[in-house]
SEKOL-675463 format. One record per residue (C-alpha): x, y, z; residue number from 1; residue in three letters. Coordinates in steps of 0.02 Angstrom, whole numbers, plus 32768, in hexadecimal, padded with zeros to 4 digits. Example, Ala and Ser with C-alpha at 12.3 -4.5 7.8 and 13.67 -1.06 7.14 Angstrom:
2
- 8267/7F1F/8186/1/ala $
- 82AC/7FCB/8165/2/ser $
# end
This chain:
482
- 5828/12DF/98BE/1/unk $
- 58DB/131D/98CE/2/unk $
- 5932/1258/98EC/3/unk $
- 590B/11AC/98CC/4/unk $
- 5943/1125/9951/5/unk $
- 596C/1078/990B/6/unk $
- 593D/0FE1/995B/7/unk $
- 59DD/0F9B/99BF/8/unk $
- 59F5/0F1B/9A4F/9/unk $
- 5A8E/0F4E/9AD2/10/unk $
- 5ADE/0E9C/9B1F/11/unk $
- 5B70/0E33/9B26/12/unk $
- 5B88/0DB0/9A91/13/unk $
- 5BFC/0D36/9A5E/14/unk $
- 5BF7/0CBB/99BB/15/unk $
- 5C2D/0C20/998B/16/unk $
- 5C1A/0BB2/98EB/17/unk $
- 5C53/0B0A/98B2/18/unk $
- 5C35/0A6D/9842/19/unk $
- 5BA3/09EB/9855/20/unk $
- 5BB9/099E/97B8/21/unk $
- 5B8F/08DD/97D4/22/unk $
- 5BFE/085E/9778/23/unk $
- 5BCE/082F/96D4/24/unk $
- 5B6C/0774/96D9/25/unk $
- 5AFC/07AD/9776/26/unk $
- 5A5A/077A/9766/27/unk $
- 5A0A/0826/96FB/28/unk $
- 5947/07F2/96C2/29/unk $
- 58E3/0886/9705/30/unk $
- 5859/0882/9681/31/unk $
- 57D6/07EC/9680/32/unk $
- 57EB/07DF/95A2/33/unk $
- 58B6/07F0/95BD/34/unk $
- 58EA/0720/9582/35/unk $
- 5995/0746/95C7/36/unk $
- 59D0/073D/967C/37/unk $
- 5A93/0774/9692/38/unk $
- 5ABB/0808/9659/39/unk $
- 5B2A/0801/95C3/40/unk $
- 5B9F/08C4/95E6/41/unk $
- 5BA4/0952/9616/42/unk $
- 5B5D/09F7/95D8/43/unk $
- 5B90/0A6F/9646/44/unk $
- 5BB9/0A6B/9710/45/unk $
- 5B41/0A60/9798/46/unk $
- 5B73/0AE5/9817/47/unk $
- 5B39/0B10/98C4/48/unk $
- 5B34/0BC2/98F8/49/unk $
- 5B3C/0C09/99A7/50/unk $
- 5B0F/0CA2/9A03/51/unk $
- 5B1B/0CCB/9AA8/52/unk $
- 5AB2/0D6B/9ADC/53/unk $
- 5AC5/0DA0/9B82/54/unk $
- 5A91/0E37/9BF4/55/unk $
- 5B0F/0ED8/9BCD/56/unk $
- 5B23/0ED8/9C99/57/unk $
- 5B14/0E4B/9D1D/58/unk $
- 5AEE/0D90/9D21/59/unk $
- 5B20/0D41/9C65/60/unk $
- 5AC6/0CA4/9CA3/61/unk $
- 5A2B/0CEF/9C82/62/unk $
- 5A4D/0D0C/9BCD/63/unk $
- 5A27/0C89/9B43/64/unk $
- 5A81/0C21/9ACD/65/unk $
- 5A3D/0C1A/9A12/66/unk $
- 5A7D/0B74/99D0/67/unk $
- 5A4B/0B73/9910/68/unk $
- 5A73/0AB4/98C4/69/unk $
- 5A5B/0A99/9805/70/unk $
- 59DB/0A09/9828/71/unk $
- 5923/09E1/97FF/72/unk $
- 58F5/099E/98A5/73/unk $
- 5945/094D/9952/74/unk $
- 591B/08D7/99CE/75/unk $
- 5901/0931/9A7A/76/unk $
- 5987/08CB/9ACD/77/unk $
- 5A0F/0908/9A55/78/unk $
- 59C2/09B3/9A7D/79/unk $
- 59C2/09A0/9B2B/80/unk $
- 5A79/095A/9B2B/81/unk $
- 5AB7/0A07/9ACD/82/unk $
- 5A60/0A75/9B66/83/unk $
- 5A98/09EF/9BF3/84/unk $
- 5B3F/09F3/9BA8/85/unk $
- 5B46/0AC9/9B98/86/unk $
- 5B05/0ACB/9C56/87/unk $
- 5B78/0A5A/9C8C/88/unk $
- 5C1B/0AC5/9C5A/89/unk $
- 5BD8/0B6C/9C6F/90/unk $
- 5B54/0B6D/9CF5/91/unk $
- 5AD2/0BBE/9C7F/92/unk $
- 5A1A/0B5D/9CA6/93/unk $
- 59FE/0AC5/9C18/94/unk $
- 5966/0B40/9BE1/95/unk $
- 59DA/0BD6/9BC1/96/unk $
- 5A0E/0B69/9B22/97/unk $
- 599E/0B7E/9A9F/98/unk $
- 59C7/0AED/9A1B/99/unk $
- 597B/0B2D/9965/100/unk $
- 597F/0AD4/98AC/101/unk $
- 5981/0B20/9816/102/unk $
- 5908/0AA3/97DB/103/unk $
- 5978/0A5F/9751/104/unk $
- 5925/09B9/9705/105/unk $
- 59D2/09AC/96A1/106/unk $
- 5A15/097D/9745/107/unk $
- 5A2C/08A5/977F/108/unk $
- 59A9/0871/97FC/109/unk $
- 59DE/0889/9894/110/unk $
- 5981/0802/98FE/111/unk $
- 59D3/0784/9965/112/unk $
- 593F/071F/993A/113/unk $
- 5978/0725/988B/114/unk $
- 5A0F/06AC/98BE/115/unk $
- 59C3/061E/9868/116/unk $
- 59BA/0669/97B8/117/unk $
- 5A5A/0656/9745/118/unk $
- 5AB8/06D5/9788/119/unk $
- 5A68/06DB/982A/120/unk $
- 5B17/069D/9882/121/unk $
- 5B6E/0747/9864/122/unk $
- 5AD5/07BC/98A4/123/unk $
- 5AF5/0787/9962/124/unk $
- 5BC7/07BB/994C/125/unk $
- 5B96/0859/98F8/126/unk $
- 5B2A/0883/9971/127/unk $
- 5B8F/0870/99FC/128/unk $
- 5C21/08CC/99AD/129/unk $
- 5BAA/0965/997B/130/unk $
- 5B6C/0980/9A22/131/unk $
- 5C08/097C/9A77/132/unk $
- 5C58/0A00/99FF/133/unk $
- 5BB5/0A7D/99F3/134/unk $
- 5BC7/0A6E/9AC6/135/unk $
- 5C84/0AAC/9AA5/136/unk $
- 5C6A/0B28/9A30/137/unk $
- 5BE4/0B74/9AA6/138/unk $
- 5C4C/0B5D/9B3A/139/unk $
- 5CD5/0BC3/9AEB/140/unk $
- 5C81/0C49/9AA4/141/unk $
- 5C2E/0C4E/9B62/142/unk $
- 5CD4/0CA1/9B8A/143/unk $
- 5CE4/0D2C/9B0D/144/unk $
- 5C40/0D68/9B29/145/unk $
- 5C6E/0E2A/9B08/146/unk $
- 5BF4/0ECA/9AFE/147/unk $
- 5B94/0ED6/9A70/148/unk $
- 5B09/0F3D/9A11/149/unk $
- 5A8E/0ED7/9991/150/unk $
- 5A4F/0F54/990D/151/unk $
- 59A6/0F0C/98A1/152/unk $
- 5963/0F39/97FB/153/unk $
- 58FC/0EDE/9796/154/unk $
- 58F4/0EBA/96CD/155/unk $
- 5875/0E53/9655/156/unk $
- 588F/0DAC/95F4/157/unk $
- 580F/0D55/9589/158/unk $
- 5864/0CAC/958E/159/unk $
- 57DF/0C64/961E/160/unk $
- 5731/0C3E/95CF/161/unk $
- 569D/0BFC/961A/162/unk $
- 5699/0B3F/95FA/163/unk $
- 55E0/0AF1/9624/164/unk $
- 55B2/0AD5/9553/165/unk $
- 550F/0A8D/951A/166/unk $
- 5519/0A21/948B/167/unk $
- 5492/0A42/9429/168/unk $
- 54A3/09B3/93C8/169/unk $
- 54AE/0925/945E/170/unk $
- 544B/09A3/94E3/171/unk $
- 54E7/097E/954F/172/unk $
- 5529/0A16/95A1/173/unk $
- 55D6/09E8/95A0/174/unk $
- 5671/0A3E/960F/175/unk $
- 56D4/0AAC/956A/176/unk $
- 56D3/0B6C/9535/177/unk $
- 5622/0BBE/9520/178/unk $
- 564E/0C4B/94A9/179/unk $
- 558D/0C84/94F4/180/unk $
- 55BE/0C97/95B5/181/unk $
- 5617/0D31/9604/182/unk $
- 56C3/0CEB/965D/183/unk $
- 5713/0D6C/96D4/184/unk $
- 57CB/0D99/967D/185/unk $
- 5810/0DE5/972F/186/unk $
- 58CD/0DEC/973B/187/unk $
- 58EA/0E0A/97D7/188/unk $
- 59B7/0E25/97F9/189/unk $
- 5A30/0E70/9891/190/unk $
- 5AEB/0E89/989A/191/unk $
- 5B38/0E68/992F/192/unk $
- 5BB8/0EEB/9959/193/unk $
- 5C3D/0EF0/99E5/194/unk $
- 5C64/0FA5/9A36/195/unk $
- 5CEA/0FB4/99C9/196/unk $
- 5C7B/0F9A/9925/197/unk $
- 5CBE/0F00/98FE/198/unk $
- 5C51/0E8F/98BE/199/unk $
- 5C16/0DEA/9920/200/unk $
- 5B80/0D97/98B6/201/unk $
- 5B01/0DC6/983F/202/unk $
- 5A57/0D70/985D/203/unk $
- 59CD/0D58/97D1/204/unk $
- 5920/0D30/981C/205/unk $
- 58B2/0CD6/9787/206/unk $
- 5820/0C75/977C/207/unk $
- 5840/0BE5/96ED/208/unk $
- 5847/0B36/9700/209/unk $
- 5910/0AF1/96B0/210/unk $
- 58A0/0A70/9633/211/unk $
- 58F2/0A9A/958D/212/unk $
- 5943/09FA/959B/213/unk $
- 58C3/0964/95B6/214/unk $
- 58C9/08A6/9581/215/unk $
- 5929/089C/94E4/216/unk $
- 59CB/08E5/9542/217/unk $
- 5A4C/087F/9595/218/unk $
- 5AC7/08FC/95E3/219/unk $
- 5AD5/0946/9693/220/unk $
- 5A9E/09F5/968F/221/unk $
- 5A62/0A92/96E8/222/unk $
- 59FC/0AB3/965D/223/unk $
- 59D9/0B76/961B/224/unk $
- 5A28/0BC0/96D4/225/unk $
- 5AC1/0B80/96AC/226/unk $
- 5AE4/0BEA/960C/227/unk $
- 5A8A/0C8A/966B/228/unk $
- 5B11/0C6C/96F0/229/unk $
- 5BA3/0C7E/966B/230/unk $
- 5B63/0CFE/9614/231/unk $
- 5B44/0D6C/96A2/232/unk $
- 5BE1/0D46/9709/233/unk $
- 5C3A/0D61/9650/234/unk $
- 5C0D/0E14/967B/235/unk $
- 5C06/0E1A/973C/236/unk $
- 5C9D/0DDD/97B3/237/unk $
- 5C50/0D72/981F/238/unk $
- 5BDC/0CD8/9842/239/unk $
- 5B26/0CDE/97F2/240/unk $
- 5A9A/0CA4/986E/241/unk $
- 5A0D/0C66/9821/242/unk $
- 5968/0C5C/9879/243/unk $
- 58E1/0C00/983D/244/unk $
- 582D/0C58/9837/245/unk $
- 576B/0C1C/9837/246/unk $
- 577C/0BC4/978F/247/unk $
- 5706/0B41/97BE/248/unk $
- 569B/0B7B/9706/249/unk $
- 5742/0BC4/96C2/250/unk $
- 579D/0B7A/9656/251/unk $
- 5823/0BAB/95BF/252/unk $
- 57CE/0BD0/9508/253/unk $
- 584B/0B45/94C4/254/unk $
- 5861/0AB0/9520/255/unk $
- 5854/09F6/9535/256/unk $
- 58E7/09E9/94B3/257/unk $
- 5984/096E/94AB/258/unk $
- 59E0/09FC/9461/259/unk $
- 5A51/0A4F/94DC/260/unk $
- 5A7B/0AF3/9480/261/unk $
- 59A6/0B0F/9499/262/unk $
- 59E1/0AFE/9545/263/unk $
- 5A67/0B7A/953A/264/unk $
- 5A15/0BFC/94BC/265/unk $
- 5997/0BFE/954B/266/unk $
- 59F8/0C1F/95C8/267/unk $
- 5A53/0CBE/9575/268/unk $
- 59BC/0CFA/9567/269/unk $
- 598C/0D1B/961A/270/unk $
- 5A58/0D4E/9632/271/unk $
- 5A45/0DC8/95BB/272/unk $
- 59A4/0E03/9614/273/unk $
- 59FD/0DF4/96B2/274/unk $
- 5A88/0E53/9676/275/unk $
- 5A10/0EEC/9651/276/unk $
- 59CC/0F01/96F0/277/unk $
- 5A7C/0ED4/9752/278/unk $
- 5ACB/0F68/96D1/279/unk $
- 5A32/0FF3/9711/280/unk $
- 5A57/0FCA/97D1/281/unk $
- 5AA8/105E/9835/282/unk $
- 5B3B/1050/98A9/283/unk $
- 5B1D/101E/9959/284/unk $
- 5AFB/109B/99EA/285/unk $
- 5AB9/111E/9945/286/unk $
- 5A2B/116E/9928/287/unk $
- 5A0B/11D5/988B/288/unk $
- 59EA/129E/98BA/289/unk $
- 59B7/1345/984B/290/unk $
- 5A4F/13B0/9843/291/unk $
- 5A00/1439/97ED/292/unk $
- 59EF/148A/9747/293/unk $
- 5A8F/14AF/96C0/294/unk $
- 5A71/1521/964E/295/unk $
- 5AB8/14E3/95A4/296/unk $
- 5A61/14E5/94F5/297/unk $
- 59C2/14AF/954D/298/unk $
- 59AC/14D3/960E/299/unk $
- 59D8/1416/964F/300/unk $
- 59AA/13BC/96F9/301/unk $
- 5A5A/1362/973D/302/unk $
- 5A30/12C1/97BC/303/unk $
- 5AC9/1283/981E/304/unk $
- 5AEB/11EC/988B/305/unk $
- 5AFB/121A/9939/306/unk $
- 5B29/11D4/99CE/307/unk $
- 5A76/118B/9A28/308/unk $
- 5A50/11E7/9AB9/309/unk $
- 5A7E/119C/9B78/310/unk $
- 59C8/116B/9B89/311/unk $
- 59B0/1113/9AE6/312/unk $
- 5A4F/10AA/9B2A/313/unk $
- 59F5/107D/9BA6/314/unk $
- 5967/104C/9B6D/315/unk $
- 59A9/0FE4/9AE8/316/unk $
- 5A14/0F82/9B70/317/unk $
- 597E/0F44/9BAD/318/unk $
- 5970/0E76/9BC1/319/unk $
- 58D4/0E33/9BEF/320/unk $
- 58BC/0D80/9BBE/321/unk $
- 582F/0CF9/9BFB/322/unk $
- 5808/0C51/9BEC/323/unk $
- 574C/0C38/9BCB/324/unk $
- 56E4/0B7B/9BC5/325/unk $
- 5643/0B8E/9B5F/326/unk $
- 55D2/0B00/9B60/327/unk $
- 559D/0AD6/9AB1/328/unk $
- 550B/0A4A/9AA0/329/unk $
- 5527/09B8/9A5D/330/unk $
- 54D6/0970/99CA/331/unk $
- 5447/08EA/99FF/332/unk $
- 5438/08A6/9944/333/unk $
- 54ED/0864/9914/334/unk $
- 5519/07B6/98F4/335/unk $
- 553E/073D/9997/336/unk $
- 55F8/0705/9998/337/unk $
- 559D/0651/9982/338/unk $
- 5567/0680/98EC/339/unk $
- 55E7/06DD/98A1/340/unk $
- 565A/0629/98D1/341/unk $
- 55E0/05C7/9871/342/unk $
- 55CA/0633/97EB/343/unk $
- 56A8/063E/97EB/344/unk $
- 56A9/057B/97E2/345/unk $
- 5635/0580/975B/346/unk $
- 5697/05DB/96E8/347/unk $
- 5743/05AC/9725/348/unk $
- 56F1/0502/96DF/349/unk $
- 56B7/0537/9649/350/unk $
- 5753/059A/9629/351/unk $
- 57B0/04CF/963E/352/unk $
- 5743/0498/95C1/353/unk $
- 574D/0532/953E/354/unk $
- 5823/050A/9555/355/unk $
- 580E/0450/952A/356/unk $
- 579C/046B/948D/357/unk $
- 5809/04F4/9453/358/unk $
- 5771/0575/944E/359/unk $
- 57F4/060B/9458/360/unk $
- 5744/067B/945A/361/unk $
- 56F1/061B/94BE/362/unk $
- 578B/0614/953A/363/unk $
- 57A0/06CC/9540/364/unk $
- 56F2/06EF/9575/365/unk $
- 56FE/0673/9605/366/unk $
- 57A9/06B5/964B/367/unk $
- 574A/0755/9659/368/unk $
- 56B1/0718/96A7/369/unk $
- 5715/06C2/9728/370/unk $
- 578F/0769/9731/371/unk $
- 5706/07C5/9760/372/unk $
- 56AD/074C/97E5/373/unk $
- 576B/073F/9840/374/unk $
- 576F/080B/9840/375/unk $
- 56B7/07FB/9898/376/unk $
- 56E9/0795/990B/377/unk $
- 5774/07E9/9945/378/unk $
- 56FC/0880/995B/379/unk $
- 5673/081F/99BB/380/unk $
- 56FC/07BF/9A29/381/unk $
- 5750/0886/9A57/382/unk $
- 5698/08C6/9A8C/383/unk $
- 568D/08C2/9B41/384/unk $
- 55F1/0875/9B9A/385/unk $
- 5558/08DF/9BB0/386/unk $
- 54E5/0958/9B43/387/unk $
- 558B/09EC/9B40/388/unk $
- 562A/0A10/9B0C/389/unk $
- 56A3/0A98/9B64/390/unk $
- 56FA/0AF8/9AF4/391/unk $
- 5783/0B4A/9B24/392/unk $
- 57A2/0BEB/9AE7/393/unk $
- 582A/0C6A/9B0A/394/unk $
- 5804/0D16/9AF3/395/unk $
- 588C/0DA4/9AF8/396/unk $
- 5887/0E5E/9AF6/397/unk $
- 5944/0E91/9AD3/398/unk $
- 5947/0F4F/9ADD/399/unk $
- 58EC/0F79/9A43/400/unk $
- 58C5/0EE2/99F1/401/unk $
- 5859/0E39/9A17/402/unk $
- 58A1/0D8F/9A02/403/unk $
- 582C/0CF4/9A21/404/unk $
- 585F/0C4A/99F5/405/unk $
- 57E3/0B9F/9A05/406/unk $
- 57E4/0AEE/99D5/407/unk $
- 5772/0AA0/9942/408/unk $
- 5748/0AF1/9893/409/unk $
- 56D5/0B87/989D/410/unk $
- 568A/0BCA/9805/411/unk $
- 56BB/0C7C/97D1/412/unk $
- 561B/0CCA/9812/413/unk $
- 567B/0CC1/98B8/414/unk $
- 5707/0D3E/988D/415/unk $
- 56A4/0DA7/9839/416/unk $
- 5627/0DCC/98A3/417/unk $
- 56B3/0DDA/9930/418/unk $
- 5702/0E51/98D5/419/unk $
- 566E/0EB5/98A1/420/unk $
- 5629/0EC5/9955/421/unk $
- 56E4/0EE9/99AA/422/unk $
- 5735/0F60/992A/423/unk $
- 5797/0FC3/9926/424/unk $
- 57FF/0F51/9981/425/unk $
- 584A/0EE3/991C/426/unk $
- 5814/0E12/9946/427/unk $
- 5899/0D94/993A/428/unk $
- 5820/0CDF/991E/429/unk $
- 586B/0C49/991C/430/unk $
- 582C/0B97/9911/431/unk $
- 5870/0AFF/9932/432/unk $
- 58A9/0B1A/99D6/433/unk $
- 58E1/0AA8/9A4E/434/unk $
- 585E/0A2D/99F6/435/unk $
- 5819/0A17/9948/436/unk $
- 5770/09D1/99B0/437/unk $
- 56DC/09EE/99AB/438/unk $
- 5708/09F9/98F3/439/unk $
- 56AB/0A69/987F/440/unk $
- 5632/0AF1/98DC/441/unk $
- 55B4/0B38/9853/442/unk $
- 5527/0BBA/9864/443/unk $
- 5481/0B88/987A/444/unk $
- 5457/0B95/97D3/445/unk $
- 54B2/0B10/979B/446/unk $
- 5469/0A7E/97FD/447/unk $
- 53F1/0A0C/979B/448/unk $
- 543E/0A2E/96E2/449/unk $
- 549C/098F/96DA/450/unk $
- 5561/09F1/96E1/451/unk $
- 55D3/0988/9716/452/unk $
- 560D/0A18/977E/453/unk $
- 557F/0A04/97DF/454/unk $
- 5567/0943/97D6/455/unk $
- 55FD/0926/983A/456/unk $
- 55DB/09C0/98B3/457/unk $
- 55CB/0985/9968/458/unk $
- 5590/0A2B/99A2/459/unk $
- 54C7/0A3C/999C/460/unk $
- 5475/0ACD/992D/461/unk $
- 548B/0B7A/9972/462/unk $
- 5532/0B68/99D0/463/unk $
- 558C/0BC8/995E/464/unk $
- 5533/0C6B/9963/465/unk $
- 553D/0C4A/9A35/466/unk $
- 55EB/0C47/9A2A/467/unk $
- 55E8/0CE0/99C6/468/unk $
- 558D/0D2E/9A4D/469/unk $
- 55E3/0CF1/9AC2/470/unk $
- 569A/0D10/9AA0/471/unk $
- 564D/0DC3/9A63/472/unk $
- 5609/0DFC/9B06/473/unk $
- 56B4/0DC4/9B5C/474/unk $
- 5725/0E15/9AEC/475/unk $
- 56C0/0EAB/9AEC/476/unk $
- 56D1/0EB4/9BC1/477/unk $
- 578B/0E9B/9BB0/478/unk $
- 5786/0F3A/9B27/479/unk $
- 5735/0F7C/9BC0/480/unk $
- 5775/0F61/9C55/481/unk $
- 5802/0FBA/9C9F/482/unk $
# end
């Protein structure tokens, strides 16, 4: 072998970024133990990141906007509202957008069905506001959509750790690190690069849910991506994207703290992980060739970067992107949403009566009790009637690389064996796409332990590893076709 080719997409791109942050008082209680509702501060900045990828050559329309919002989860009408508003002031189809969260559970819940809650009031405004500047930002950065070449590499971090635990003690398995399980460290990062080598983005690809901060803290936050963002841009000129993986099992080593420098200790480390595998990329439109031998103290073997040949150009322009519906079965043993009501009155009851006696234990349990019955019946009331649900997934073969991106939670078995089956190209996966439902997706194997993973999953045993094979044959025919 006498060159190495590097992974590289040829397109147009464009990039925007802004603030999110919501004000301080909006209603914030995203865990079922937190006792507090507004949020109290600020940590750091809730951003939304945009990329527009487009064809090098032709129709832009049919490219895709990557919307990445530093929030846990979204209501589908505020997600529809960002792609009606895009279409509406660019022509690009509503399914061209592709809205994604970081997954942040720093962030305020954003639910206009939250209005009644103290601090409820302000989530409607904010909303409203957000989605009218993310449909700006996107419409101008529709404009300066320029050639560009996205180089990939890839680097290691151990902060994600598997996180079903049994407690040996209780015979609970409980969601925190297992120091037992393997957890896949992929760092999976691409600058994006105008003709001109300047730089447009960097974009880290990583599977681990933002939980460092859980009950105990009070401020708006973006959790551990928000300190990987500075710490990489610190270093790179330009926006940092940051994709969410399959961290459905993933979770970081240290988390479900109050303590916000946990938070941000985490979050250099996946920068500085980042940073390694952003440092090793190549310049665009390269490859790496064997120049020969130099004779010097020892006889040595020089490599050079070259310009990539007209046919590797070409082939790395390539743009072939799809929208695929899988129907995934629905589970026939969940709770009915009469149930789950009766079962919410109950404890919103008992939680009355914990208040009035002062049973501050007591009081706490009940909150979460009730928590969690309003967060299943949210779920049950988004399922659609029948025995499926259609997930959407989009699948993308962008010269030498794979990008897909799908709603829910998928556990990491999904990228992994993705990646496994379609190297060497590269595989961009990201979750949380245009939907956090159907919620968590686990293998098989997971069904029937009593995680609460899979005790909230809608989708039936088995619908994981069909997805798997599913999005795997496709991808593989795009690889393949001409």
């Amino acid at each position: 072998m006498k060159q190495v080719e590097f992974p590289q997409s040829r397109c147009r791109a464009a990039v925007a970024r802004g603030d999110i942050t919501p004000p301080v008082g909006i209603y914030h209680r995203m865990w079922g133990a937190a006792v507090h509702d507004r949020a109290t501060g600020v940590h750091r900045p809730l951003t939304a990141t945009l990329l527009w990828i487009a064809p090098l050559e032709g129709d832009a329309s049919v490219g895709r906007l990557i919307v990445s919002l530093d929030h846990c989860i979204l209501d589908g009408v505020e997600i529809a509202a960002i792609q009606d508003g895009v279409s509406r002031e660019t022509g690009v189809d509503p399914s061209h957008v592709l809205v994604t969260l970081t997954h942040t559970h720093g962030s305020a819940w954003m639910s206009r069905t939250r209005a009644d809650k103290p601090g409820g009031d302000l989530i409607g405004p904010y909303l409203d506001q957000m989605i009218a500047n993310v449909v700006g930002w996107a419409v101008e950065a529709y404009g300066r959509l320029e050639a560009a070449t996205i180089v990939y590499g890839q680097s290691r971090c151990s902060l994600a750790r598997q996180r079903d635990y049994l407690d040996e003690e209780t015979g609970q398995i409980v969601c925190g690190f297992n120091p037992g399980a393997s957890s896949d460290d992929t760092v999976l990062v691409a600058r994006v690069e105008t003709e001109a080598r300047q730089l447009l983005a960097t974009i880290v690809n990583y599977a681990c849910h933002p939980t460092t901060l859980a009950w105990e803290n009070t401020l708006i936050s973006p959790d551990w991506p928000g300190a990987m963002r500075e710490v990489v841009e610190a270093v790179e000129d330009g926006p940092c994207l940051f994709l969410q993986g399959a961290s459905g099992d993933l979770g970081p080593r240290h988390g479900f703290t109050g303590d916000v420098e946990v938070a941000d200790r985490n979050g250099r480390q996946v920068g500085y992980a980042a940073l390694e595998g952003l440092t090793d990329i190549p310049p665009g439109g390269q490859m790496f060739r064997y120049a020969g031998p130099v004779l010097s103290g020892a006889t040595l073997g020089v490599w050079k970067y070259e310009p990539s040949s007209a046919e590797s150009l070409k082939r790395n322009a390539r743009f072939s992107w799809t929208t695929e519906v899988f129907p995934l079965a629905v589970r026939t043993d969940l709770p009915t949403k009469a149930e789950t009501i009766a079962a919410l009155a109950h404890w919103e009851a008992e939680e009355e009566q914990a208040r009035e006696r002062g049973d501050d234990a007591g009081f706490a349990k009940c909150r979460a009790e009730a928590e969690q019955r309003r967060r299943q019946l949210a779920r049950l009331e988004a399922l659609p009637e029948g025995t499926t649900i259609s997930l959407a997934v989009e699948i993308a073969v962008l010269g030498g690389a794979v990008w897909v991106f799908t709603p829910g939670e998928l556990y990491q078995q999904f990228q992994t064996e993705l990646r496994e089956r379609l190297a060497p190209y590269p595989v961009v996966v990201t979750t949380l796409t245009n939907g956090w439902q159907p919620g968590y997706i686990p293998p098989q194997n997971v069904y029937g332990r009593g995680i609460y993973q899979e005790r909230i999953a809608a989708t039936a045993p088995g619908c994981l590893e069909r997805l798997i094979e599913e999005v795997g044959r496709r991808a593989a025919t795009l690889i393949g076709g001409k």
